[in-house]
Each structure stands twice: as structure tokens, then as C-alpha cells.
N, C-alpha and C positions, 0 to 999 in steps of 0.2 A: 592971232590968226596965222602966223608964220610957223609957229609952233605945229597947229592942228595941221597946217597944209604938208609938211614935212614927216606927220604921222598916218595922214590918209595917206601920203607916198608907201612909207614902210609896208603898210598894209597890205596894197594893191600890189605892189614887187613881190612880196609874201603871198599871196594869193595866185597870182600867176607862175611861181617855180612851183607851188605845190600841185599848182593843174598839169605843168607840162609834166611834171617827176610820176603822177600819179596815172594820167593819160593812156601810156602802156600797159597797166596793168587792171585798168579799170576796163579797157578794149578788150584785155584776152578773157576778161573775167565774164562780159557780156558772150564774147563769141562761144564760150564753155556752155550758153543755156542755147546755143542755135542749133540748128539744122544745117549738113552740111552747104543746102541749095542755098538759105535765106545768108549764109556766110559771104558765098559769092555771087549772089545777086546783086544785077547793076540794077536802078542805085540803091548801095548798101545802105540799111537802113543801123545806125549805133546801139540802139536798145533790139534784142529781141523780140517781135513780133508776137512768137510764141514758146513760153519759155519750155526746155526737155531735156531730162536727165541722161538720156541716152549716151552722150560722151563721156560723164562718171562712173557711166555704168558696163564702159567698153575700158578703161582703167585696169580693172580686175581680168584682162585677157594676156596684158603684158607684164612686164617687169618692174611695174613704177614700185607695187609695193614693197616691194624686194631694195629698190634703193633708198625706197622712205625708208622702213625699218633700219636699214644701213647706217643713213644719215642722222637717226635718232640717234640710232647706240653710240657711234661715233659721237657727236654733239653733246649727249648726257652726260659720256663720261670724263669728255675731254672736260667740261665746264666743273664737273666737280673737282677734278683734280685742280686747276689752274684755281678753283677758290680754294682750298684747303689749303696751296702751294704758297698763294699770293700773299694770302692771310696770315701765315707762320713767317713768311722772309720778311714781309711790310711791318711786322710787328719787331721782329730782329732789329731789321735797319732800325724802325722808329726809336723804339724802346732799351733797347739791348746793343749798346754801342761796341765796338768790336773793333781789333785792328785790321785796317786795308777794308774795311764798310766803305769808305769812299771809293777808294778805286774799283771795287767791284760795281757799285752804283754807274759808273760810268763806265765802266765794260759791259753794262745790262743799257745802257742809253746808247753804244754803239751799235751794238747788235739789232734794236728796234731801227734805227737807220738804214743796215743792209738791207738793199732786195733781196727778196726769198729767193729768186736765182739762186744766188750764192750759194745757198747749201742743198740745190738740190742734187748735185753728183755726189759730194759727200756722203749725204743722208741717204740716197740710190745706194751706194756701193755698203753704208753699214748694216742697212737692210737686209740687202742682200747675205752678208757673211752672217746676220745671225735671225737670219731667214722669217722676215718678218713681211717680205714682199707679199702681194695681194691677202695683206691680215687684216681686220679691222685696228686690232693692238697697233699695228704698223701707221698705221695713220692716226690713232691717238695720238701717241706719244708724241709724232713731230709738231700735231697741233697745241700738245700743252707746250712744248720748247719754245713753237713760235708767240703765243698767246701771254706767257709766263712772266716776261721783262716789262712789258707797258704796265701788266695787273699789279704786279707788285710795286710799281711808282705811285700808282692809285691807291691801291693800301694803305703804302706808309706816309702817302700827304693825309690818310683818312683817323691816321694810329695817331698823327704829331698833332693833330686839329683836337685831341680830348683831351683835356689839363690830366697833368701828373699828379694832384692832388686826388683825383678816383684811384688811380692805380697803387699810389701810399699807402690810401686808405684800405684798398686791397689787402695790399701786404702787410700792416698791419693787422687785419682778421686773421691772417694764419693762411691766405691764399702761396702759393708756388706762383712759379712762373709760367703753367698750363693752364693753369686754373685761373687767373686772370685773365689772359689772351682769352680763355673760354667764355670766362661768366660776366667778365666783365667789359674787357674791350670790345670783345669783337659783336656783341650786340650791340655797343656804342658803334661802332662803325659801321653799321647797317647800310649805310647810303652807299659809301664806298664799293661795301662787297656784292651790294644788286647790282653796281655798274660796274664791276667785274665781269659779275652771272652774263648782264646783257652783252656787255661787249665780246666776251668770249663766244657764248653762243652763235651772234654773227659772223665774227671773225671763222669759228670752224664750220656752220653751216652753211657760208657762200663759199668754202675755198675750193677752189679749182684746181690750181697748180698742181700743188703735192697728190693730190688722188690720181689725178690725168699721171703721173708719175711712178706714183707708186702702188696703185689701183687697175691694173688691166682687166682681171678676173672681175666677172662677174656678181660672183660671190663676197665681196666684199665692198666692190662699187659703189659711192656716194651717192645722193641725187643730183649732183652738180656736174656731176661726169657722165650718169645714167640720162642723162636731159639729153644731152649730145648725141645718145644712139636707140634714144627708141624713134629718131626719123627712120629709122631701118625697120621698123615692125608695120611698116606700112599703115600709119594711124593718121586718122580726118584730121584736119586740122581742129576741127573743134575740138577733139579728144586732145590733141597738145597744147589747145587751150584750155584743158580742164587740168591737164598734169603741171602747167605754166601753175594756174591760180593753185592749187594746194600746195604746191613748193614754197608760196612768197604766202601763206599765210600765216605758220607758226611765226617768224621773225614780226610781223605787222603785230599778230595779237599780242606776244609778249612787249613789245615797243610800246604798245598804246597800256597795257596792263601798269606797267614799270615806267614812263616816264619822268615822271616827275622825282623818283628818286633818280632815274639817271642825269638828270639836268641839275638836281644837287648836289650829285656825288663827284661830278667834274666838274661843276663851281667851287665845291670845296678843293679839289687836286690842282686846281689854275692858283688858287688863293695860299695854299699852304704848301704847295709843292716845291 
């Protein structure tokens, strides 16, 4: 009985952070099908009344598409590069031992420590001299930099978790050392490298910092920085809760798509890291 009562507890704890964490976005998502009146009408009623597409459909007057597409390009390419990046260094580190691997390892552990503060005047002024200010390029890059030291930690607990007897056996076939990382390990480490994809993704699709930085221009503006200024286009509030809800949905859908590898792929990085 002490047991089961300690598990209903879990539960119930569990049940109410996910209500408060969800709350917000479950509110803007509702307000995105109202009417401006039924919004603020006292007393506000939570569910829609009457549900109407009108504020998705006033979206296409401003700039949102312009920072979606932004924040896509940004986000796809950053996340390809940081897996193809993470995947070749984590397979180094694991597999291919190397003089000063250590020390760099932990030059790549301090760096995840720093606050991004720290390099944003650096990162401003390199920018600038090799004029990558309001680029999209400009904002990949410093997101693979930033993204790049934790992934490759992930990696190489993901590379050290599959016996060296596959990879012998590899090289005994006549593989190289591409040709294994390729055919062999790095579909063995499948779990790793989706909670790479995930974690990256998030990491460059909510950053604010660096864009608000290095981002003024329009023209290559995220949607994390473009959220901020279209209260200037003078939009209903419903209509910012429709640009709210399709911002926070790629991240939700790929989250619920991919969980369950990403809950294995950092149980293996806690266990062999």
C-alpha cells in the first residue's frame, strides 16, 4: 500500500506540471479559433463558442511567413550539419584515439558551461569583418558552434555503447574507416544521432539571443525575433494567437514523433558517458 500510495503521488505531481506547462499554449491555441469580441468578453468563456479560421487567414497579410520560412532554413541546415559534425568527431573521440582527445574533450565541456553572452561581441564583430551580419549563413554557423560540443558528447557515449567486435568485424571485410562510421556504426547508433536531430532542432529553433544580435534585417529574421515585432502590424490578438500556435507546433510534433528514441538516447549518454 505504501508503495502504490507513493506512485499515485508521482502521478498526480506529473499530471499537474504537465497541465500548468501546457496551460499556455493550450489557451493561445483555443483563442486562435475566436473572435475578436468572444476573446474579451466578460465572462471569458476557455473553449471557443464558435470555432473561425479568420485569424489564420489574416497570417498571410503580415510577415509571419517570411520568418517561418527563415526559421526553417536556419533550423534544417543547422541540424544537418551539427549531425554529420557530431557523428564524424563522436566517432574520432570514441573509436580513433588520438593525442590531447582528452584535453580537447574538456575544452568542448567548458565551453557548453559558458553563457552564450560570452561570445556574443566576439561573434558580432567576426561577423561583421566577414560580413555575414543579417545572413541566414550568419546565424547557422554560430548555431552549429553553439549546438556542436554537447552533440558530439552524445555521439561518442552512443559510438563507445556498441562492442568493438562489429567494428573488427568491419574491418576485417575490407571496410575503411568511412565505410564503417557509415554502414556500420552510425546506423548502430541511431538513438544517439535522433537525440542529436531533436536536441538541435530545439536548441536552434527557440534561440533568441544570437538572431536579436545578429538578425536586425528583416530579410533574414528568425521567428523568434519576428514574434517580437509583428505587435507592430497592428494584429487582433487572436491572430497572435494563431502566429503563437504554429510557432510551438513543429517542435511539439517532432517531440511526440521521436520520443521515445530521445529518452533512449540520453539514457544511453547518462550510462556510457
Amino acid at each position: 500500500m505504501k508503495k502504490w500510495f507513493w506512485v499515485v503521488v508521482l502521478y498526480v505531481v506529473l499530471a499537474t506540471s504537465t497541465v500548468f506547462f501546457l496551460t499556455p499554449f493550450i489557451y493561445a491555441l483555443f483563442n486562435s479559433f475566436k473572435s475578436e469580441n468572444e476573446i474579451f468578453q466578460v465572462p471569458q468563456s476557455f473553449f471557443p463558442r464558435e470555432i473561425i479560421f479568420t485569424n489564420y487567414e489574416s497570417i498571410l497579410e503580415g510577415h509571419f511567413i517570411d520568418y517561418f520560412m527563415n526559421s526553417v532554413l536556419i533550423t534544417v541546415s543547422g541540424v544537418l550539419l551539427i549531425a554529420i559534425l557530431s557523428s564524424l568527431a563522436g566517432y574520432a573521440f570514441a573509436r580513433l584515439p588520438f593525442k590531447g582527445s582528452h584535453i580537447i574533450l574538456v575544452a568542448l565541456l567548458l565551453v557548453i558551461t559558458l553563457p552564450i553572452a560570452v561570445f556574443l561581441i566576439p561573434m558580432y564583430l567576426l561577423e561583421d569583418s566577414l560580413g555575414l551580419l543579417n545572413t541566414r549563413l550568419g546565424l547557422i554557423l554560430p548555431n552549429v558552434a553553439v549546438g556542436l560540443p554537447f552533440s558530439i558528447f552524445i555521439m561518442r557515449a552512443a559510438f563507445i555503447g556498441i562492442p568493438k567486435e562489429i567494428e573488427e568485424s568491419a574491418q576485417i571485410d575490407g571496410c575503411g574507416i568511412f565505410q564503417t562510421w557509415w554502414r556500420i556504426m552510425l546506423p548502430m547508433a541511431r538513438n544517439g544521432l535522433i537525440t542529436v536531430i531533436i536536441f538541435s532542432f530545439y536548441v536552434i529553433w527557440g534561440e533568441y539571443t544570437m538572431a536579436k544580435v545578429l538578425a536586425t534585417d528583416q530579410i533574414a529574421m528568425p521567428l523568434t525575433v519576428g514574434l517580437t515585432l509583428l505587435k507592430g502590424e497592428a494584429w487582433a490578438l487572436g491572430t497572435l494567437s494563431a502566429v503563437i500556435t504554429l510557432s510551438m507546433l513543429p517542435p511539439i510534433i517532432i517531440f511526440i514523433l521521436f520520443q521515445k528514441q530521445v529518452v533512449e538516447g540520453l539514457s544511453q549518454g547518462s550510462i556510457k558517458g
